[in-house]
KOLROTOR-865588 format. One record per atom (N, C-alpha, C, O, CB): x, y, z; residue in three letters. Coordinates in steps of 0.05 Angstrom, whole numbers, plus 5000, padded with zeros to 4 digits. Atoms other than C-alpha are relative to their C-alpha. Last residue first. Glycine has a CB too. Layout:
XYZALA...
This chain:
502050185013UNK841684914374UNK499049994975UNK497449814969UNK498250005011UNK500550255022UNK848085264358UNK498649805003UNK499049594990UNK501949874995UNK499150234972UNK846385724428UNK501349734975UNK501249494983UNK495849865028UNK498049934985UNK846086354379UNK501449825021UNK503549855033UNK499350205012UNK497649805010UNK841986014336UNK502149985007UNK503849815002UNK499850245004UNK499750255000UNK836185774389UNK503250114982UNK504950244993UNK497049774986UNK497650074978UNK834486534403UNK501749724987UNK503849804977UNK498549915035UNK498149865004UNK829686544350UNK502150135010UNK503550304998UNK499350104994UNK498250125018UNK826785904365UNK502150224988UNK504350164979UNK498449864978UNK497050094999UNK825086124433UNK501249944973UNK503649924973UNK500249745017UNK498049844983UNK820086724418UNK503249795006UNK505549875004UNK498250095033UNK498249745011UNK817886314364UNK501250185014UNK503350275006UNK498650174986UNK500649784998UNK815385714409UNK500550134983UNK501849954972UNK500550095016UNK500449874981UNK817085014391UNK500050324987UNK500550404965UNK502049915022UNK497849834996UNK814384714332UNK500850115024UNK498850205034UNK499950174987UNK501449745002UNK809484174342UNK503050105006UNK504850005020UNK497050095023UNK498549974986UNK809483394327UNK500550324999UNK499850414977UNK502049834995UNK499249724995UNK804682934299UNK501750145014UNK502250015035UNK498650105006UNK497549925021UNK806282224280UNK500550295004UNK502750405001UNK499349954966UNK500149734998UNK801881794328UNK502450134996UNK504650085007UNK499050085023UNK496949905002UNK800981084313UNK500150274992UNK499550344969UNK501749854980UNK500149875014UNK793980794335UNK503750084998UNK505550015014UNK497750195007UNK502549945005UNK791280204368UNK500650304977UNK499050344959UNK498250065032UNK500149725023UNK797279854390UNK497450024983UNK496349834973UNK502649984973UNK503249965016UNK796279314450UNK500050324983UNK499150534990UNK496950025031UNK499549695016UNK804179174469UNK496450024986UNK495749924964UNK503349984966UNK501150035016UNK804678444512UNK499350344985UNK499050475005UNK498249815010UNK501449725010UNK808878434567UNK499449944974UNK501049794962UNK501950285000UNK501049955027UNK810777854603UNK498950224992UNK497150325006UNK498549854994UNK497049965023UNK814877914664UNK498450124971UNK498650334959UNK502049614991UNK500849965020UNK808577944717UNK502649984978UNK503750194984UNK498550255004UNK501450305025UNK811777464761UNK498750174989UNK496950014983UNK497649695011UNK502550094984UNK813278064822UNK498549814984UNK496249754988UNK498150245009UNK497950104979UNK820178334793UNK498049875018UNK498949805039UNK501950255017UNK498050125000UNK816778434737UNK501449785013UNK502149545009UNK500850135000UNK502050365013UNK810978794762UNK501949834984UNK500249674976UNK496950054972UNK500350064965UNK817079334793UNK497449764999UNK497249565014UNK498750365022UNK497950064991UNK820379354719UNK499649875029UNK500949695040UNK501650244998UNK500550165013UNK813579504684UNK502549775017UNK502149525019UNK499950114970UNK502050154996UNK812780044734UNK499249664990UNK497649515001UNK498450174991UNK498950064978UNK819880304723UNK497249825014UNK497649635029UNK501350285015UNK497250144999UNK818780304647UNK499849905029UNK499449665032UNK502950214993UNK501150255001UNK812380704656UNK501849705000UNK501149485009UNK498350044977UNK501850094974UNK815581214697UNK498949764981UNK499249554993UNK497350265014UNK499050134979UNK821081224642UNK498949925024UNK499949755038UNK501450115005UNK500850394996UNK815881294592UNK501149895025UNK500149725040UNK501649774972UNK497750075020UNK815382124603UNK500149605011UNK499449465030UNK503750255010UNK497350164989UNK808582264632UNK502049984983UNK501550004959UNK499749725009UNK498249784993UNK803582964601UNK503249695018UNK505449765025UNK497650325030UNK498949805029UNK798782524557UNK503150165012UNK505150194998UNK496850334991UNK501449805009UNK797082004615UNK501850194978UNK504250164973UNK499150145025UNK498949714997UNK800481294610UNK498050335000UNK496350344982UNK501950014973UNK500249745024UNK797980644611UNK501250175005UNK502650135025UNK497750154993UNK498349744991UNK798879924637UNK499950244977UNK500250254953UNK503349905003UNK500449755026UNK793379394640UNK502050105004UNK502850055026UNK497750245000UNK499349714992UNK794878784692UNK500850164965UNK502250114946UNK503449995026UNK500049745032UNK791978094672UNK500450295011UNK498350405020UNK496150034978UNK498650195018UNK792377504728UNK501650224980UNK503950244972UNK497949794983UNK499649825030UNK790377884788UNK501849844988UNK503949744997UNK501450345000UNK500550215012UNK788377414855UNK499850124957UNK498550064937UNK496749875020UNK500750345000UNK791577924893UNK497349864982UNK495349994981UNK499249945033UNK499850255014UNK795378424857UNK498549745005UNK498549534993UNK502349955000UNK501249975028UNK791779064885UNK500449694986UNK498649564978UNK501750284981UNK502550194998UNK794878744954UNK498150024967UNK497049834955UNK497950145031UNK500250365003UNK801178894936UNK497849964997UNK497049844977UNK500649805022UNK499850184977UNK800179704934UNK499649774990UNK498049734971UNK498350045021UNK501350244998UNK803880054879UNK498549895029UNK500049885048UNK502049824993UNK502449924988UNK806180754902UNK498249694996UNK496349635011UNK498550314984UNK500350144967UNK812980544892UNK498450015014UNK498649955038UNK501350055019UNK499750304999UNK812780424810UNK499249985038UNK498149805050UNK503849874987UNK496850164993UNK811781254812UNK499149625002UNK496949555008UNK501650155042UNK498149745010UNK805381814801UNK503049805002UNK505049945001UNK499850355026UNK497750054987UNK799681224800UNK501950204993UNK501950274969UNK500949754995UNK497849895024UNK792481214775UNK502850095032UNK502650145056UNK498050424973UNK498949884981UNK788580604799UNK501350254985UNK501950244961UNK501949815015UNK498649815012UNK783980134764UNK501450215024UNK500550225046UNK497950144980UNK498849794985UNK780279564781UNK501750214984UNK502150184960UNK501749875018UNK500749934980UNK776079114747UNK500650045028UNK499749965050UNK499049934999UNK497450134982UNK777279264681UNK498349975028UNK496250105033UNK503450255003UNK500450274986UNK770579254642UNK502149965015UNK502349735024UNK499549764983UNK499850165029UNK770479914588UNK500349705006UNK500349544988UNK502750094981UNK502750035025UNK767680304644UNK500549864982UNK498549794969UNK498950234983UNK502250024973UNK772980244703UNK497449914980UNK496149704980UNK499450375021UNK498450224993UNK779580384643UNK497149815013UNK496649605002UNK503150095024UNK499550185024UNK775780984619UNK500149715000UNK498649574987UNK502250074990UNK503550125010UNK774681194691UNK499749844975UNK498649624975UNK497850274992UNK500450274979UNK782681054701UNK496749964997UNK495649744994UNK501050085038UNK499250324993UNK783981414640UNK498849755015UNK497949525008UNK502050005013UNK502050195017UNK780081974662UNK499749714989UNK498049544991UNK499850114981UNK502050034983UNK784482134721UNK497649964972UNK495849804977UNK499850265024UNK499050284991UNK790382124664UNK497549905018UNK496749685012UNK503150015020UNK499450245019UNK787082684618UNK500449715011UNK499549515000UNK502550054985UNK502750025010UNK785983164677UNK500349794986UNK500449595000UNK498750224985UNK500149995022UNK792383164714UNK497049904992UNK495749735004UNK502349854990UNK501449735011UNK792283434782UNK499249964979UNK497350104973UNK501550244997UNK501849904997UNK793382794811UNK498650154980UNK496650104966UNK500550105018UNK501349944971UNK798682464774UNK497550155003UNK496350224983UNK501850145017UNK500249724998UNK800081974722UNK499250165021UNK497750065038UNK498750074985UNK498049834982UNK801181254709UNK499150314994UNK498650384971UNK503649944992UNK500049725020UNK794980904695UNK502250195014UNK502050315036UNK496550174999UNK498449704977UNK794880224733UNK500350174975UNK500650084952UNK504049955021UNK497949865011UNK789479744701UNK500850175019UNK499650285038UNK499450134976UNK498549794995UNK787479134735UNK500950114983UNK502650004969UNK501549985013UNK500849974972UNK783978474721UNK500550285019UNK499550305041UNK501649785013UNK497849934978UNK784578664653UNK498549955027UNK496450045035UNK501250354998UNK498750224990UNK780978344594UNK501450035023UNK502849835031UNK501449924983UNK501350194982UNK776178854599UNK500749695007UNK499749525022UNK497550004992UNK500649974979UNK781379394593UNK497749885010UNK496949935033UNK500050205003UNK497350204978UNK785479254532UNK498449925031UNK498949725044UNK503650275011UNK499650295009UNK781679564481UNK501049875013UNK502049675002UNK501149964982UNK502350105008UNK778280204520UNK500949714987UNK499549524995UNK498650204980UNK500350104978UNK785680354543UNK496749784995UNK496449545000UNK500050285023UNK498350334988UNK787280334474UNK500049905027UNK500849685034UNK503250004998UNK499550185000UNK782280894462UNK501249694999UNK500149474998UNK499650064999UNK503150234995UNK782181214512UNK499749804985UNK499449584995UNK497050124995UNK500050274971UNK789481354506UNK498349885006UNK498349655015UNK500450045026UNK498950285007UNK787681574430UNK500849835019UNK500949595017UNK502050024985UNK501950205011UNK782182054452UNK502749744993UNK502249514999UNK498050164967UNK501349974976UNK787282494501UNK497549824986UNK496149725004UNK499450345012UNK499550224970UNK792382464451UNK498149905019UNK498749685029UNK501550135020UNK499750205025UNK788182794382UNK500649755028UNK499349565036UNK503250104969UNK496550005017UNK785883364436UNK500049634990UNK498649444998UNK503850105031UNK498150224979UNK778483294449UNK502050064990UNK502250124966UNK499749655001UNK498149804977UNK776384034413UNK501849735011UNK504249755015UNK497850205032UNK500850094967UNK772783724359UNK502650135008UNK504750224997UNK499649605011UNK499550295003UNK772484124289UNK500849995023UNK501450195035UNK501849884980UNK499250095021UNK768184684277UNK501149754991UNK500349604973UNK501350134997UNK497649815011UNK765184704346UNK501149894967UNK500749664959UNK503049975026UNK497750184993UNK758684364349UNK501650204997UNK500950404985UNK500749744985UNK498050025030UNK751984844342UNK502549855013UNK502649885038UNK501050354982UNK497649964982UNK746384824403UNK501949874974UNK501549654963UNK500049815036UNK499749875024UNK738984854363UNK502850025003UNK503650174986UNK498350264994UNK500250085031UNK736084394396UNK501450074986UNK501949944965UNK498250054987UNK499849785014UNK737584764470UNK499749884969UNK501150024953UNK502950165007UNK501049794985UNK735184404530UNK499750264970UNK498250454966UNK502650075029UNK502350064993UNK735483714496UNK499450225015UNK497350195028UNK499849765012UNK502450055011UNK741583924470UNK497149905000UNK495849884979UNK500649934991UNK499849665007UNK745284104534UNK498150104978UNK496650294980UNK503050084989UNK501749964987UNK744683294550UNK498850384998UNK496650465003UNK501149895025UNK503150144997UNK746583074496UNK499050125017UNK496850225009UNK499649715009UNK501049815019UNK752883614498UNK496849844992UNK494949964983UNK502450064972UNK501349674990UNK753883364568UNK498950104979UNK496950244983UNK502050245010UNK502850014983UNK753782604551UNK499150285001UNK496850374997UNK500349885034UNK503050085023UNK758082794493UNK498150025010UNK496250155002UNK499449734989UNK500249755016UNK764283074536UNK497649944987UNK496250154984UNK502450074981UNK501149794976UNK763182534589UNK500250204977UNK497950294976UNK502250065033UNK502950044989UNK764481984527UNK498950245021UNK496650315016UNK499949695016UNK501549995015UNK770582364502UNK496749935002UNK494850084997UNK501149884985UNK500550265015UNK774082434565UNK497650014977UNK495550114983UNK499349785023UNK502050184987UNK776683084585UNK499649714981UNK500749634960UNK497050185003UNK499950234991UNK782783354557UNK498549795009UNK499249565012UNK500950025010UNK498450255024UNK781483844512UNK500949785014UNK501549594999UNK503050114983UNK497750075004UNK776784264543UNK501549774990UNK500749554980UNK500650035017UNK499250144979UNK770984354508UNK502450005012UNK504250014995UNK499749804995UNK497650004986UNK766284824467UNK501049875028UNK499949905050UNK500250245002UNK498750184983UNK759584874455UNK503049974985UNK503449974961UNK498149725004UNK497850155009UNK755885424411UNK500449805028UNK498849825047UNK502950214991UNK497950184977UNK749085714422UNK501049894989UNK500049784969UNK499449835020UNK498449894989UNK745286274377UNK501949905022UNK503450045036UNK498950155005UNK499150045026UNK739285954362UNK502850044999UNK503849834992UNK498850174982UNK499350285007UNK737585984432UNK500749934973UNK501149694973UNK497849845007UNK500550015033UNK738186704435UNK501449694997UNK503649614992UNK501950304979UNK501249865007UNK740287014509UNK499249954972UNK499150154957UNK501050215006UNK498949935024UNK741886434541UNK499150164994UNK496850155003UNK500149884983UNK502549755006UNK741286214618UNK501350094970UNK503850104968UNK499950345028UNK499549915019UNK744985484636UNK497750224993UNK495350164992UNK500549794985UNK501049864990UNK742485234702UNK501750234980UNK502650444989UNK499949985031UNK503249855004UNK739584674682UNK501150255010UNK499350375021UNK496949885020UNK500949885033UNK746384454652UNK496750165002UNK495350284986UNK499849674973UNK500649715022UNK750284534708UNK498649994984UNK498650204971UNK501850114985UNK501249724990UNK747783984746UNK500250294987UNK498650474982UNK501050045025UNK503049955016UNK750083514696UNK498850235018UNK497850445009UNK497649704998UNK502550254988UNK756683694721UNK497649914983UNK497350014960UNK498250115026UNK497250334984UNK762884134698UNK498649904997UNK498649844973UNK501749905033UNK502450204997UNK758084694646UNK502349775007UNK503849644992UNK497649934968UNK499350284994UNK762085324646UNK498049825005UNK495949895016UNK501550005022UNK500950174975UNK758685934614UNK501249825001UNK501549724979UNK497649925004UNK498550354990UNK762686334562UNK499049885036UNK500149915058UNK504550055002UNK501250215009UNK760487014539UNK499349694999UNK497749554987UNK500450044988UNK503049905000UNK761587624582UNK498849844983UNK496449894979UNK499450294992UNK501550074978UNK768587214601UNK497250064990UNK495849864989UNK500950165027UNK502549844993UNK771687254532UNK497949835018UNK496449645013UNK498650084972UNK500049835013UNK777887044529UNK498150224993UNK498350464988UNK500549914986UNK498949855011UNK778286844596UNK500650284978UNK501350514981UNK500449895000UNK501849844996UNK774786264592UNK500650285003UNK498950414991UNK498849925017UNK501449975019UNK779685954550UNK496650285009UNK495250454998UNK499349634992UNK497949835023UNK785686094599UNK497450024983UNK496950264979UNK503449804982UNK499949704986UNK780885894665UNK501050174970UNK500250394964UNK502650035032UNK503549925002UNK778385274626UNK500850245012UNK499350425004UNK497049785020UNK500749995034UNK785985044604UNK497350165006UNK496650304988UNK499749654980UNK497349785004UNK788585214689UNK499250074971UNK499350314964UNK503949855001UNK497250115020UNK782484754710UNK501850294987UNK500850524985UNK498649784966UNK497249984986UNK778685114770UNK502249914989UNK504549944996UNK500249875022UNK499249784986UNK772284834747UNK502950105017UNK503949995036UNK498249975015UNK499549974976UNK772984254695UNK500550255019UNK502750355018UNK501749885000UNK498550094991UNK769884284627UNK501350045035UNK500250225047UNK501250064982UNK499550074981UNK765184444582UNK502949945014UNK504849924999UNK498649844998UNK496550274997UNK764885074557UNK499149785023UNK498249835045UNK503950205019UNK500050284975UNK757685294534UNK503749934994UNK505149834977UNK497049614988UNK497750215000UNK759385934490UNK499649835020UNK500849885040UNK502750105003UNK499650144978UNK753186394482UNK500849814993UNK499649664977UNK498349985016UNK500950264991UNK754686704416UNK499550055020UNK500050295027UNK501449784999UNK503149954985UNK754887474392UNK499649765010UNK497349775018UNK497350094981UNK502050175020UNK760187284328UNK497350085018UNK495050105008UNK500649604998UNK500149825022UNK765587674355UNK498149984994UNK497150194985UNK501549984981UNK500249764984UNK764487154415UNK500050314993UNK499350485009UNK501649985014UNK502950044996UNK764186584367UNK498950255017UNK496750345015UNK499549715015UNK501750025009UNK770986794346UNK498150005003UNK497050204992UNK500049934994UNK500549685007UNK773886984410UNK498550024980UNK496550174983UNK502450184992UNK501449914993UNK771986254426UNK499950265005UNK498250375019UNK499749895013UNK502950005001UNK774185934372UNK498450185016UNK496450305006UNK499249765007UNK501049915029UNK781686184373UNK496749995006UNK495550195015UNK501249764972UNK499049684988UNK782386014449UNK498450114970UNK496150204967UNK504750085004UNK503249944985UNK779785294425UNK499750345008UNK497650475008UNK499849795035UNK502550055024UNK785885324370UNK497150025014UNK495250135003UNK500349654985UNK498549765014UNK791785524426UNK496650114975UNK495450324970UNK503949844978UNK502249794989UNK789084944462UNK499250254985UNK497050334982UNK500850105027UNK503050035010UNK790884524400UNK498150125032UNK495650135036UNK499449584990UNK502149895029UNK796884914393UNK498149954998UNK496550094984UNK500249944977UNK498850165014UNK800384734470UNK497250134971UNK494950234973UNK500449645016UNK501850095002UNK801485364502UNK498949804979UNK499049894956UNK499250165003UNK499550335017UNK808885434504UNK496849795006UNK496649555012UNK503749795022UNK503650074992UNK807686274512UNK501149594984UNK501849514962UNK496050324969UNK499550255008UNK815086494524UNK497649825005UNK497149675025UNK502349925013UNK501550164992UNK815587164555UNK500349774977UNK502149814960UNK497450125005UNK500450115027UNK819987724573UNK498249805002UNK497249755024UNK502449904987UNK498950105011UNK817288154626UNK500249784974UNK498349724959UNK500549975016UNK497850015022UNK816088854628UNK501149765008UNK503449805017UNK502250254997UNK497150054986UNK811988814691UNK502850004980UNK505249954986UNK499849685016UNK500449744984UNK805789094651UNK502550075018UNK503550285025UNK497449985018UNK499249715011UNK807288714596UNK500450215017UNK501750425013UNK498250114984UNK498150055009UNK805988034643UNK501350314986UNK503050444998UNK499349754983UNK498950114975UNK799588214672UNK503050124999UNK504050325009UNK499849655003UNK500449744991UNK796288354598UNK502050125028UNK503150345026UNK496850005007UNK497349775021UNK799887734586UNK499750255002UNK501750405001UNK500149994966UNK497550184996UNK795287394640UNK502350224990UNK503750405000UNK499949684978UNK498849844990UNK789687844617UNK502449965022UNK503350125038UNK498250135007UNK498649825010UNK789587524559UNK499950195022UNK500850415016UNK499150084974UNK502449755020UNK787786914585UNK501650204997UNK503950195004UNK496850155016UNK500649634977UNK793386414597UNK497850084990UNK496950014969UNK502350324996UNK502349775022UNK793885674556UNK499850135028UNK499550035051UNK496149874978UNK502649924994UNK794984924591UNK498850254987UNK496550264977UNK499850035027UNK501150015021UNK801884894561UNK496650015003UNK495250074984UNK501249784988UNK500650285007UNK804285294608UNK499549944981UNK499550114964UNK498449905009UNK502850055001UNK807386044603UNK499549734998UNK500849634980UNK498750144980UNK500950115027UNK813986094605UNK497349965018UNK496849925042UNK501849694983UNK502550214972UNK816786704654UNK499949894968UNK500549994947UNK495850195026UNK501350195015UNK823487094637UNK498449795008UNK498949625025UNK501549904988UNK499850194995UNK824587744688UNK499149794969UNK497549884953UNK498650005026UNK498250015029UNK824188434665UNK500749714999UNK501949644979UNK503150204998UNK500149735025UNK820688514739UNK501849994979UNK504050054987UNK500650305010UNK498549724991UNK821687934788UNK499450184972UNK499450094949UNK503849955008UNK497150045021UNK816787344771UNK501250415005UNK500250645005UNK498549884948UNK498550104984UNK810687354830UNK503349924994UNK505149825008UNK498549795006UNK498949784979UNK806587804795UNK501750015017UNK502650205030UNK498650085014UNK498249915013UNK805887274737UNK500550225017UNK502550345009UNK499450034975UNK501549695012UNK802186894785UNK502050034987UNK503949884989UNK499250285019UNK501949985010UNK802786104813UNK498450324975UNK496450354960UNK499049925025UNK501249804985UNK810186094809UNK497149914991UNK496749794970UNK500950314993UNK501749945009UNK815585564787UNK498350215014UNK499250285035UNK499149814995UNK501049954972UNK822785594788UNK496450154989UNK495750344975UNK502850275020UNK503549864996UNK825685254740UNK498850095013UNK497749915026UNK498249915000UNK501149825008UNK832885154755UNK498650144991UNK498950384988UNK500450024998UNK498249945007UNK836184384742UNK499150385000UNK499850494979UNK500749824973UNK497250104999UNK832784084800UNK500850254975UNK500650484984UNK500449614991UNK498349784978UNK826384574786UNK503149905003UNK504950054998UNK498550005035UNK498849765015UNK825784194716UNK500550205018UNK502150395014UNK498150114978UNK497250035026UNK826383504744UNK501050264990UNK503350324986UNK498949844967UNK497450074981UNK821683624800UNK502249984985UNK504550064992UNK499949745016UNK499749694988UNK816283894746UNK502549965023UNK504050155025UNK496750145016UNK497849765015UNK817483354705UNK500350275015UNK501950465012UNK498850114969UNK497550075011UNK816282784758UNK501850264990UNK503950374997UNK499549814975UNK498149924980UNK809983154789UNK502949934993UNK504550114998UNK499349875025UNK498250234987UNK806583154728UNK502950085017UNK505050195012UNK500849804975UNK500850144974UNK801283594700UNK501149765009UNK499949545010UNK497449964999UNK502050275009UNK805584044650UNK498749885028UNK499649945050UNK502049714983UNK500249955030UNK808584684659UNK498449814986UNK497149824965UNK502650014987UNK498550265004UNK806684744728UNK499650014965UNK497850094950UNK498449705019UNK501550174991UNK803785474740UNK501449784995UNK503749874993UNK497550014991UNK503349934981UNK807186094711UNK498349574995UNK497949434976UNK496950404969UNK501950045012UNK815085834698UNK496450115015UNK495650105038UNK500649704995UNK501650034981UNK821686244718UNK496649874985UNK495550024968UNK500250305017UNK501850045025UNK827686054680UNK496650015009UNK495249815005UNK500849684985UNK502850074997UNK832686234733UNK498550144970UNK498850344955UNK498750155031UNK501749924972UNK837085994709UNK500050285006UNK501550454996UNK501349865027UNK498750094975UNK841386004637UNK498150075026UNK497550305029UNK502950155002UNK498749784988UNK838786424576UNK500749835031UNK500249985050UNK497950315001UNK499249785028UNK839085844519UNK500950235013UNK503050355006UNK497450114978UNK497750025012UNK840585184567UNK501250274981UNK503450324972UNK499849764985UNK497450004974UNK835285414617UNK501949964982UNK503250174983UNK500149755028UNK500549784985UNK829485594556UNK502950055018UNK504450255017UNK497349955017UNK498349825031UNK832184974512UNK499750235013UNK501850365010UNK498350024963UNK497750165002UNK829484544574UNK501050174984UNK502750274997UNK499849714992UNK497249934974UNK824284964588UNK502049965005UNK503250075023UNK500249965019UNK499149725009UNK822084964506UNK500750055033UNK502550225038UNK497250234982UNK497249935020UNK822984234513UNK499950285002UNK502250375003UNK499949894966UNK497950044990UNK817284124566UNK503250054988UNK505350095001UNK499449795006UNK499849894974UNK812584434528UNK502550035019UNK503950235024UNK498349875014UNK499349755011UNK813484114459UNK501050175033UNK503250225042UNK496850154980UNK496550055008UNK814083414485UNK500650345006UNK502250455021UNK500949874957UNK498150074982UNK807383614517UNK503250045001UNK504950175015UNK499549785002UNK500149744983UNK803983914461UNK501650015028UNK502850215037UNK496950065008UNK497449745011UNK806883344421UNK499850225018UNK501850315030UNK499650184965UNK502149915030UNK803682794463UNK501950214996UNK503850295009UNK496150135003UNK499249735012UNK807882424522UNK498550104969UNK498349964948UNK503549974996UNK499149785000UNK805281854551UNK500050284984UNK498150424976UNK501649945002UNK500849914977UNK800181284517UNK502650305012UNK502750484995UNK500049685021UNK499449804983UNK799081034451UNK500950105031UNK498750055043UNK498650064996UNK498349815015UNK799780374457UNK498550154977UNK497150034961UNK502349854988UNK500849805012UNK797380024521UNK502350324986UNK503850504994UNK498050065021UNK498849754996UNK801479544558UNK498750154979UNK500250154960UNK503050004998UNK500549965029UNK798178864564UNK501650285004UNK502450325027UNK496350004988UNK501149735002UNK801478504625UNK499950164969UNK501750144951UNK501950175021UNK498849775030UNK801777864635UNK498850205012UNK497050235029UNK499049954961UNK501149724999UNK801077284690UNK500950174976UNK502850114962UNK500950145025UNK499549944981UNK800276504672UNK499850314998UNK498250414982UNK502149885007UNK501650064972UNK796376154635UNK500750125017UNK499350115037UNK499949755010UNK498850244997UNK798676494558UNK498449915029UNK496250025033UNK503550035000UNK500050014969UNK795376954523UNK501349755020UNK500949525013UNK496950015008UNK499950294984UNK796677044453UNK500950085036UNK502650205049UNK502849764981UNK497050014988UNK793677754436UNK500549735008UNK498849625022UNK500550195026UNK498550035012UNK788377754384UNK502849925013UNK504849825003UNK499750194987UNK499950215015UNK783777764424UNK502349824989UNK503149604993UNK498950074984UNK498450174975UNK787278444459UNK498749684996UNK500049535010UNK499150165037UNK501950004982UNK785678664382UNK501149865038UNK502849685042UNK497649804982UNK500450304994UNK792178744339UNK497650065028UNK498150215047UNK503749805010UNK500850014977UNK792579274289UNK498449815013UNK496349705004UNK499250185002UNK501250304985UNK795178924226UNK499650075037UNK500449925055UNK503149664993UNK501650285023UNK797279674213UNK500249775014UNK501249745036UNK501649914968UNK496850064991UNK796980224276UNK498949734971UNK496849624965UNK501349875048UNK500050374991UNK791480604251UNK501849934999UNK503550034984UNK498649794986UNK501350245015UNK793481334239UNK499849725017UNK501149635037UNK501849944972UNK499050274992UNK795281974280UNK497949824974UNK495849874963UNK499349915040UNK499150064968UNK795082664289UNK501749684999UNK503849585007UNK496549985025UNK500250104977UNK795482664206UNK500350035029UNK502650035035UNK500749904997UNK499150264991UNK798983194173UNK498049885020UNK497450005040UNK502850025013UNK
């Protein structure tokens, strides 16, 4: 199946009737992606199947909303798996563990519940492969990210990180013929390229991964943010800090001609002044929000003469991922 297709008589922000006074374009794609949906549902089906505490390793997704939502009803999160009481039930993020995570985990006998989303699940894959294989694995991606710790991981004695351009001179290989690249999945498509341009000009001979790592979501917010965003006097990008995917957004948003951008975790973080002399306000989502934050944003420019909303669809996304096997074979007994 498809990730996704062209939205039909997809409409250019041209295309959009504009009127004189204020609007707002609302970019479509945007929130929740399957790996997400997926994620967050198997804690939700997790607390309803064996009842609190449902204990999770690291935030299950990158947003402060869901993760307050899912302690309210008894999530209780941890940074270690050393930190879940013994025989205990922990879910794993969707970000992806290394194996000595679960290694971790067995050792404390507890149960587990890996709701890593599939298309990390698939980079993990590659890079034991290539690492069977004798590669040097360029990963790029963010130092200290939760997805780049799980992938690197699998095999440490092969997998250099490359965050910066600075990393790349200081890349050492043993058999330039012999280099892969590999990404995390959220970064932004353009920054993912620059680096492997730039990596190739060190290494010629530096092989692609099979098939791209960007996750399917994390290219389709770019691009509708990319269509919308030099007509914008302002885009707001709802999502929070930590999140990788959404903090690109807003660069996305910065480079494609808006001229401003912000990324936002709630409608009440707005500041006024952003609006002054703003006609055209963007609105997006990162991969891991649920709409209702964007709802309440659309609700609080509203209430301030933006009213109009205008819908910029770029793609229509159909995919959707099983949850776990450890939970579905529970599910059953609960007549989910």
């Amino acid at each position: 199946m498809s990730a996704s297709t062209p939205a039909a008589d997809q409409p250019t922000v041209d295309q959009v009737d504009a009127t004189n006074g204020k609007r707002v374009l609302l970019a479509k794609p945007r929130g929740y992606c399957a790996g997400v949906d997926r994620a967050v549902v198997t804690v939700e089906k997790a607390l309803e199947t064996y009842g609190p505490p449902v204990y999770v390793r690291k935030e299950i997704v990158h947003n402060r909303h869901v993760v307050d939502s899912l302690r309210e009803r008894g999530a209780i999160f941890v940074d270690e798996a050393d930190e879940v009481p013994e025989g205990a039930l922990v879910v794993f993020s969707a970000h992806g563990v290394s194996p000595a995570v679960h290694e971790q985990a067995s050792e404390r006998n507890l149960r587990t519940i890996d709701a890593t989303c599939p298309l990390v699940t698939k980079v993990h894959q590659e890079a034991k492969r290539f690492a069977r294989e004798d590669y040097d694995i360029l990963l790029i991606g963010h130092e200290g990210h939760e997805e780049v710790e799980g992938t690197a991981g699998e095999a440490p004695e092969h997998i250099q990180l490359v965050d910066g351009p600075e990393d790349v001179d200081k890349v050492s290989v043993r058999d330039p013929s012999k280099v892969i690249w590999l990404s995390q999945t959220t970064l932004s498509v353009d920054e993912t390229m620059d680096r492997v341009d730039q990596l190739r000009e060190r290494f010629p001979a530096l092989q692609s991964p099979p098939s791209d790592d960007i996750c399917y979501a994390t290219q389709n917010r770019q691009v509708a943010v990319k269509a919308m965003a030099a007509e914008c006097d302002l885009v707001l990008v709802v999502g929070s800090q930590n999140s990788s995917n959404s903090k690109r957004l807003v660069e996305v948003a910065l480079q494609a001609g808006s001229k401003a951008s912000h990324l936002i975790d709630f409608a009440k973080e707005i500041d006024e002044e952003w609006l002054t002399d703003v006609v055209t306000v963007g609105v997006t989502s990162g991969a891991s929000v649920p709409d209702i934050l964007v709802m309440d944003v659309l609700a609080w420019l509203a209430e301030r003469g933006w009213a109009e909303v205008q819908e910029v669809t770029t793609a229509n996304e159909k995919i959707a991922f099983a949850l776990p096997r450890e939970l579905r074979r529970d599910l059953p007994k609960t007549g989910s």
